[in-house]
C-alpha positions as CSV (number, residue, x, y, z in Angstrom):
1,X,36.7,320.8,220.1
2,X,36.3,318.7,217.2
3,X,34.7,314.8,218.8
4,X,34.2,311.6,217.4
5,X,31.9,309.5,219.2
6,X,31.2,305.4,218.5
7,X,28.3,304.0,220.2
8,X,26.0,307.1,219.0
9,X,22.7,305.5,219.1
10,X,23.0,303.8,222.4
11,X,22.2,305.4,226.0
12,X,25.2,306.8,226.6
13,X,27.0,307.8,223.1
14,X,23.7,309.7,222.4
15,X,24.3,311.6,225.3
16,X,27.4,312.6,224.5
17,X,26.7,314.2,221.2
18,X,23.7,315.6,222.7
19,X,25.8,317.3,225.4
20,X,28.6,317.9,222.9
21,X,26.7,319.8,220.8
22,X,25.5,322.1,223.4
23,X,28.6,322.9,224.7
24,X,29.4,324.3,221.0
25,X,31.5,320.9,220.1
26,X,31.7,319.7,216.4
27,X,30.9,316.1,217.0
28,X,30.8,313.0,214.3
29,X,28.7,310.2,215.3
30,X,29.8,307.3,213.8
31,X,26.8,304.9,213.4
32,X,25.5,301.8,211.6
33,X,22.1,303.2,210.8
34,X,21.7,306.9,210.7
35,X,17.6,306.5,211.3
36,X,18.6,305.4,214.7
37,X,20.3,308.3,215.5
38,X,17.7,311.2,217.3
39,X,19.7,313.9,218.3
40,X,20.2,316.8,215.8
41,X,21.6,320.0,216.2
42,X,24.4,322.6,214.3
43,X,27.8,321.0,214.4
44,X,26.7,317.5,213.8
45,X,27.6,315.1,211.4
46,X,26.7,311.7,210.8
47,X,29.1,309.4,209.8
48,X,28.1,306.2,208.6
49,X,30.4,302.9,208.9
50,X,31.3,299.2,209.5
51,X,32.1,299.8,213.0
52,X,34.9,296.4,212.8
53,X,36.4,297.8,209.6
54,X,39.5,300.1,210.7
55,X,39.8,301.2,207.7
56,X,36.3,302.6,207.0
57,X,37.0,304.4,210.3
58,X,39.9,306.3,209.4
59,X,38.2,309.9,207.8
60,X,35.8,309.7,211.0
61,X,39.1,310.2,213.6
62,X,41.3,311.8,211.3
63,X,41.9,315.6,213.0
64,X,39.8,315.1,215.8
65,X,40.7,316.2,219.0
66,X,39.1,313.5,221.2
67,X,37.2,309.9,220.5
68,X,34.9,308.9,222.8
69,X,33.6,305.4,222.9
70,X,30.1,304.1,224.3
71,X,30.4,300.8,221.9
72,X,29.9,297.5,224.3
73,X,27.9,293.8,223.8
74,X,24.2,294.2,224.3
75,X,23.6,290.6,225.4
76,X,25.6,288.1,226.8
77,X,25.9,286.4,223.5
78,X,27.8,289.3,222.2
79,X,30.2,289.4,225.4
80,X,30.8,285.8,224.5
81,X,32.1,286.4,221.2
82,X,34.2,289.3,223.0
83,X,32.6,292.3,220.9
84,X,33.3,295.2,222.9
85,X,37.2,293.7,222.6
86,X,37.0,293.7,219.1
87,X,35.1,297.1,218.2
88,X,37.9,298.6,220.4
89,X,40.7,297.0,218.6
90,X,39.2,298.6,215.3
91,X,38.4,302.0,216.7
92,X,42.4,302.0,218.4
93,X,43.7,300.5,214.7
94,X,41.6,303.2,212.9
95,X,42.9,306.1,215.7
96,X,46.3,305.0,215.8
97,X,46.5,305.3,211.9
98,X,45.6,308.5,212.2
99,X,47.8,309.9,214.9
100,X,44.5,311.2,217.2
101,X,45.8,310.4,220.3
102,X,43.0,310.8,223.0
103,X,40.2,308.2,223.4
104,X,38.0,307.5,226.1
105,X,35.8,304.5,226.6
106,X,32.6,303.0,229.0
107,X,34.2,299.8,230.8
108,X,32.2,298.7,233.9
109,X,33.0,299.3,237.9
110,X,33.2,295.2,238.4
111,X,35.7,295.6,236.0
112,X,38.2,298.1,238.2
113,X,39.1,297.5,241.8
114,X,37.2,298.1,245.0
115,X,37.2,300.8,247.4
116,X,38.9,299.5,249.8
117,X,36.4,300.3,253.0
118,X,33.4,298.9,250.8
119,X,31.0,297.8,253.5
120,X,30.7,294.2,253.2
121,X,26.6,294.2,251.6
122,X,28.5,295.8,248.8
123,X,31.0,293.4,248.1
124,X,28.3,290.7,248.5
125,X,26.1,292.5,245.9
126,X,29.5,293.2,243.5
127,X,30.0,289.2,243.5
128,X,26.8,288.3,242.9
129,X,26.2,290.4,240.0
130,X,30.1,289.7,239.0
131,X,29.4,286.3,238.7
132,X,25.7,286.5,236.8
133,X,27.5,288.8,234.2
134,X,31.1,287.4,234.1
135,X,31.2,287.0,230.1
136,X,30.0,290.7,229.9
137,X,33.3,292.1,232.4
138,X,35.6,289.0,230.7
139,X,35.3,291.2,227.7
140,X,35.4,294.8,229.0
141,X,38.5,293.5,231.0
142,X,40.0,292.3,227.8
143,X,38.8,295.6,226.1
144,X,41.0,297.5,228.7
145,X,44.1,295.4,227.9
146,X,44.0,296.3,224.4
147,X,43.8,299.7,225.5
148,X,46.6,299.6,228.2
149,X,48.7,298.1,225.0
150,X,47.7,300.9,222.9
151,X,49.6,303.7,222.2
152,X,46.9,306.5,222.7
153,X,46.2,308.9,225.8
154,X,43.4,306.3,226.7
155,X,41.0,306.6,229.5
156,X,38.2,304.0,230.9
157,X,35.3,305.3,231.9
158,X,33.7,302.5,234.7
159,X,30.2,302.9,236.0
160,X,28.1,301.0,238.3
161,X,24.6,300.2,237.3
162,X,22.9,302.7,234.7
163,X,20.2,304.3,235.0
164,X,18.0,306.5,232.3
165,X,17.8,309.6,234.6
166,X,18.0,313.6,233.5
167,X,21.8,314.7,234.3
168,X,22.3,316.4,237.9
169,X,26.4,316.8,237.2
170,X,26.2,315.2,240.5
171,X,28.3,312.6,241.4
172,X,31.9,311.5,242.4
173,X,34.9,310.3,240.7
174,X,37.5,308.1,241.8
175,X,41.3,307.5,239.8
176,X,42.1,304.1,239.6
177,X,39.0,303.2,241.5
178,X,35.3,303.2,242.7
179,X,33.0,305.6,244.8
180,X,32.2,304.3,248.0
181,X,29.1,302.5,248.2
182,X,28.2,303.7,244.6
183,X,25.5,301.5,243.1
184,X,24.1,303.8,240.4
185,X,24.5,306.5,238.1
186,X,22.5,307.9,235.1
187,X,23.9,307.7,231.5
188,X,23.8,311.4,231.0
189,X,25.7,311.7,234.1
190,X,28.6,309.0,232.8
191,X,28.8,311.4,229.7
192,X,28.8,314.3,231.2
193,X,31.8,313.0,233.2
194,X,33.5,311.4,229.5
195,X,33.3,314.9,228.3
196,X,34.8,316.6,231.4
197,X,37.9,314.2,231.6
198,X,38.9,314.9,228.1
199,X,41.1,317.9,229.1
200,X,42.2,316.4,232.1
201,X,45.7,315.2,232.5
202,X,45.0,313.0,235.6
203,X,42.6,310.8,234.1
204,X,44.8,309.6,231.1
205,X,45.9,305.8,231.0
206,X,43.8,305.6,234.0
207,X,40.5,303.3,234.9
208,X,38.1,305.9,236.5
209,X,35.2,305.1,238.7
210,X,32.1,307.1,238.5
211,X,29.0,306.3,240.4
212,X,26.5,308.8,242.4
C-alpha cells in the first residue's frame, strides 16, 4: 500500500513507518524537521511541511491509499489551545481535497466509553487520571467530532496508558469500546494495531479500544 503518516517523529508515528516499511509499504512521513526523523529504509520518503497548512499537505495524501495520524498536544498547554483539534482539521481539509478517503488517528481510552463490567478500582483510577488530564481528552474528544463530521472512512485509535515496550502483537481490541481492565499498551503495539485495521471494514467510523 501506499501510507501517509503525520506524527512521524513521535513514539507512535515512528512506529508505524518503521513497521510499514517492513511489511513492504511505500510510506511518506510528513514531518516538521526531517533530522528528527530515525527510521530509514527502501520505500521511504520524507516529506517535509507546515503540519496546520492544508494546503502544503495536499501532494503528501494525494493517491495514497491510507493516512495514518499519531499527531496530538505534548503538554497540557497545547491541549489548551486544542492542537490535536486543529492538526486534524488540516490533515481532514488536506485528505478531503484530495479524495483519499481512509484515515486513522490515536485518540485516548478516557476519551471512548467504558466496558461496562469495569471493576470499580478501574473506574476510580479512569476518573482520577480523567480529571488531572481533562484539557488533554477535551481536545481529543473535539478531535473526534471533527472526524465523525468528516466525510472520510475515519477510524480512532484509543489507547490506555503508553508504554515504550518491543511489539508482542499481543493484545485485545474492542469496537466502540475498551478492553476490560486494560491499563497499558506499548506504542509499537498501538501501531501495529493502526496498521492492521486499515483493511478492515469493521473498524471504519468507529472509536476502537486497544489496551493489553
Amino acid at each position: 500500500m501506499r501510507l501517509t503518516v503525520f506524527g512521524a517523529t513521535g513514539g507512535i508515528g515512528r512506529e508505524i513507518v518503521r513497521q510499514g516499511l517492513t511489511a513492504g509499504h511505500q510510506v511518506t512521513a510528513v514531518v516538521r524537521d526531517p533530522a528528527r526523523l530515525t527510521v530509514t529504509g527502501e520505500g521511504l520518503e520524507v516529506f517535509r511541511a507546515d503540519v496546520r497548512d492544508p494546503q502544503a499537505l495536499r501532494p503528501a495524501v494525494a493517491g495514497r491509499d491510507a493516512v495514518l495520524s499519531g499527531l496530538g498536544a505534548r503538554n497540557r498547554a497545547d491541549a489548551a489551545r486544542g492542537l490535536a483539534t486543529e492538526l486534524t482539521r488540516a490533515v481532514l481539509r488536506a485528505v478531503d481535497a484530495e479524495g483519499t478517503r481512509r484515515l486513522l488517528v490515536v485518540s485516548a481510552a478516557p476519551v471512548g466509553p467504558r466496558a461496562a463490567d469495569s471493576p470499580v478500582m478501574d473506574r476510580a483510577v479512569l476518573a482520577v487520571i480523567g480529571a488531572a488530564l481533562k484539557g488533554v481528552y477535551t481536545d481529543l474528544a473535539a478531535m473526534e467530532a471533527e472526524l465523525a463530521a468528516s466525510a472520510t472512512d475515519w477510524t480512532s485509535v484509543r489507547p490506555p496508558r503508553l508504554l515504550d515496550r518491543p511489539l508482542t502483537g499481543s493484545y485485545r481490541t474492542v469496537i466502540g469500546g475498551s478492553p476490560r481492565s486494560g491499563r497499558t499498551i506499548g506504542r509499537a503495539d498501538v501501531a501495529h494495531a493502526m496498521l492492521g485495521m486499515i483493511d478492515d471494514p469493521a473498524t471504519v467510523k468507529q472509536g476502537i479500544g486497544v489496551a493489553y
